[in-house]
KOLKOL-264771 format. One record per residue: y, z, x of N, C-alpha, C in turn; residue in one letter; chain. Coordinates in steps of 0.02 Angstrom, whole numbers, plus 50000, padded with zeros to 5 digits. Layout:
! KOLKOL-264771
REC      ny      nz      nx     cay     caz     cax      cy      cz      cx   rest   kette
REC       Y       Z       X       Y       Z       X       Y       Z       X      a       A
...
//
This chain:
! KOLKOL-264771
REC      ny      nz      nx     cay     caz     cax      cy      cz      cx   rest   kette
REC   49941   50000   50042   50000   50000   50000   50063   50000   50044      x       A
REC   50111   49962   50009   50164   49966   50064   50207   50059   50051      x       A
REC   50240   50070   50110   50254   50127   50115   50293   50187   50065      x       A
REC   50365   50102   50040   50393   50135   49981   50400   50106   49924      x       A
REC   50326   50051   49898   50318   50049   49854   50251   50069   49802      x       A
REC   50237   50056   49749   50159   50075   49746   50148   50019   49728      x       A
REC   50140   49948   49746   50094   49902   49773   50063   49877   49805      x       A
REC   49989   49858   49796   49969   49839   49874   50010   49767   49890      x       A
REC   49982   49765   49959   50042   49737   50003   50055   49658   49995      x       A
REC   49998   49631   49961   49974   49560   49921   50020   49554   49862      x       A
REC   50033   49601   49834   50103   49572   49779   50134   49596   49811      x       A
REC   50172   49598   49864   50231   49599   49880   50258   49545   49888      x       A
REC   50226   49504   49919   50247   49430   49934   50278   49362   49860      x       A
REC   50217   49409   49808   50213   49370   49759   50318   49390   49745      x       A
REC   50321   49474   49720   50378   49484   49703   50437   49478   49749      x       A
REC   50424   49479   49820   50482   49473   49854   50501   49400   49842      x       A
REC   50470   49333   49846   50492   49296   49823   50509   49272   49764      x       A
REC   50485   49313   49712   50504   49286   49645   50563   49310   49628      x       A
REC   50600   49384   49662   50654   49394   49660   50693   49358   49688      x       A
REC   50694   49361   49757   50741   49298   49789   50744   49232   49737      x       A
REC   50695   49189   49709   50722   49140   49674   50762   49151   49591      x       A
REC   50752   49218   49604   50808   49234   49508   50875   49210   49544      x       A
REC   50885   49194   49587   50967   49184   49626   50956   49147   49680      x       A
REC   50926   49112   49705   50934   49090   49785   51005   49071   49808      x       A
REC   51007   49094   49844   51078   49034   49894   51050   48984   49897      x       A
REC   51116   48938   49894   51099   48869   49893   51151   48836   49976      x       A
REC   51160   48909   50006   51223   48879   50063   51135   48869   50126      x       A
REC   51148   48858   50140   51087   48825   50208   51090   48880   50276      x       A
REC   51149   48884   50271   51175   48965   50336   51131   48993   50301      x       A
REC   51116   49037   50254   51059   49104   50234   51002   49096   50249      x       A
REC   50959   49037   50268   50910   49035   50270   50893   49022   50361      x       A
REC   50826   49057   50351   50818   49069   50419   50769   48999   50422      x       A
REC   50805   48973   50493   50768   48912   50519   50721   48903   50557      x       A
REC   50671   48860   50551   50595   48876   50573   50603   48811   50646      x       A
REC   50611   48799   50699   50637   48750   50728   50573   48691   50735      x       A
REC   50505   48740   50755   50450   48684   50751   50441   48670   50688      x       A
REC   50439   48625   50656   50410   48617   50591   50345   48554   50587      x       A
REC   50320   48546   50635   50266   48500   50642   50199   48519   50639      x       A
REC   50205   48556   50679   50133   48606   50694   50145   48677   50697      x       A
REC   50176   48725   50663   50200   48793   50704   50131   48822   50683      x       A
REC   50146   48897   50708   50064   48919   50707   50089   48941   50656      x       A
REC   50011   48975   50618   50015   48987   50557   49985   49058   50547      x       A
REC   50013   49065   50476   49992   49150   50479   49995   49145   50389      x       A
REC   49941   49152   50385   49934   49142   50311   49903   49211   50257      x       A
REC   49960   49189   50193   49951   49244   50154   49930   49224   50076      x       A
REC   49913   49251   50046   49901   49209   49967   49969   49232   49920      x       A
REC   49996   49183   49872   50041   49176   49858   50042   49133   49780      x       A
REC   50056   49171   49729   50032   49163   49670   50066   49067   49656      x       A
REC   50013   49029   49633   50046   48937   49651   50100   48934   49610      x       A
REC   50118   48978   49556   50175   48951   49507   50253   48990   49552      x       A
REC   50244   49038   49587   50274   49061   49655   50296   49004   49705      x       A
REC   50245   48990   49703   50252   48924   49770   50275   48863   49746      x       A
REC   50266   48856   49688   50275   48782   49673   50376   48789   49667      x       A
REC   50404   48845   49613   50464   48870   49625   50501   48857   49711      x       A
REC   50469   48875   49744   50485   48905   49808   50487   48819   49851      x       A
REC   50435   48781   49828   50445   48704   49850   50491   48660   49828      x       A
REC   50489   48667   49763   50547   48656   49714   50614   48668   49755      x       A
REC   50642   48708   49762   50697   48746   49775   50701   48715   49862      x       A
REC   50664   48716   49906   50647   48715   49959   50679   48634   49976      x       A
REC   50641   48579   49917   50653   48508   49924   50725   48503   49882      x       A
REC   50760   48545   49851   50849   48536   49835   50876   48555   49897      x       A
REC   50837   48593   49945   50891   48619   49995   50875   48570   50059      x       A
REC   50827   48519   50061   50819   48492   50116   50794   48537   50165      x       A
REC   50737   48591   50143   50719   48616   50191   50652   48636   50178      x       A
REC   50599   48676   50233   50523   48671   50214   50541   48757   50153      x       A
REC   50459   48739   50129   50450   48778   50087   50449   48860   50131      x       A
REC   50400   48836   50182   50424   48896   50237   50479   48925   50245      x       A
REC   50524   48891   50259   50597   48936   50252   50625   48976   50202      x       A
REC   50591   48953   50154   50631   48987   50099   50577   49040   50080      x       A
REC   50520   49049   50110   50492   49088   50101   50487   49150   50141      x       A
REC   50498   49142   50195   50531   49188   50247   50577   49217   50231      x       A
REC   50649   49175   50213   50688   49192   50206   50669   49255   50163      x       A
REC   50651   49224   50105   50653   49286   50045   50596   49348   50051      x       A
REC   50559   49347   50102   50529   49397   50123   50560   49439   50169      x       A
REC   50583   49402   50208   50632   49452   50241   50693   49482   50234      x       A
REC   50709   49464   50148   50769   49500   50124   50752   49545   50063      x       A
REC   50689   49536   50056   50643   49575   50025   50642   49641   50061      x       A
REC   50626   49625   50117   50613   49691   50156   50665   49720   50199      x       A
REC   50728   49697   50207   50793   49727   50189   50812   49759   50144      x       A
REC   50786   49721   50116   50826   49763   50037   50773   49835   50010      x       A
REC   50724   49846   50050   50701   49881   50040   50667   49932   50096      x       A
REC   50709   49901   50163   50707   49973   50217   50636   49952   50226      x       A
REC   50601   49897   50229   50558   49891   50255   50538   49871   50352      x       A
REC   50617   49851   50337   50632   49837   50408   50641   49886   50458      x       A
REC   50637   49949   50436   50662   50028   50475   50576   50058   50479      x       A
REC   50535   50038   50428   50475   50055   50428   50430   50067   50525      x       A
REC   50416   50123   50530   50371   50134   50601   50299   50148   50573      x       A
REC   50229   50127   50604   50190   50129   50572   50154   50153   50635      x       A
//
């Protein structure tokens, strides 16, 4: 479970991004840029498809990979929730 929520750590991903898209920025500065985008390594998580498909959606208005915007909103997920201060 994550530390300060009571979900396990598999919907987090689902909700950190589904929050980020009730609003995304649409400015291109917010989003964190992935520079390889050909081959980068991969690190894979499951991610509910009507989540993802949103997140591609949104991803191909901004001219950018779905990756980014998925990062992005995970990692403001976990800003926004002091996940980033977390010591384990």
């Amino acid at each position: 479970m994550a530390k300060s929520l009571n979900m396990p750590v598999g919907e987090i991903y689902d909700e950190a991004v589904e929050s980020f898209l009730i609003a995304p920025s649409l400015d291109l500065n917010d989003y964190i840029r992935v520079g390889r985008k050909n081959n980068p390594p991969k690190v894979s998580f499951w991610l509910d498809v009507r989540v993802s498909n949103k997140a591609q959606t949104l991803a191909e208005l901004l001219g950018i990979t779905e990756h980014e915007v998925l990062l992005t909103a995970i990692i403001a997920y976990a800003k926004k929730h002091k996940f980033d201060r977390v010591r384990i």
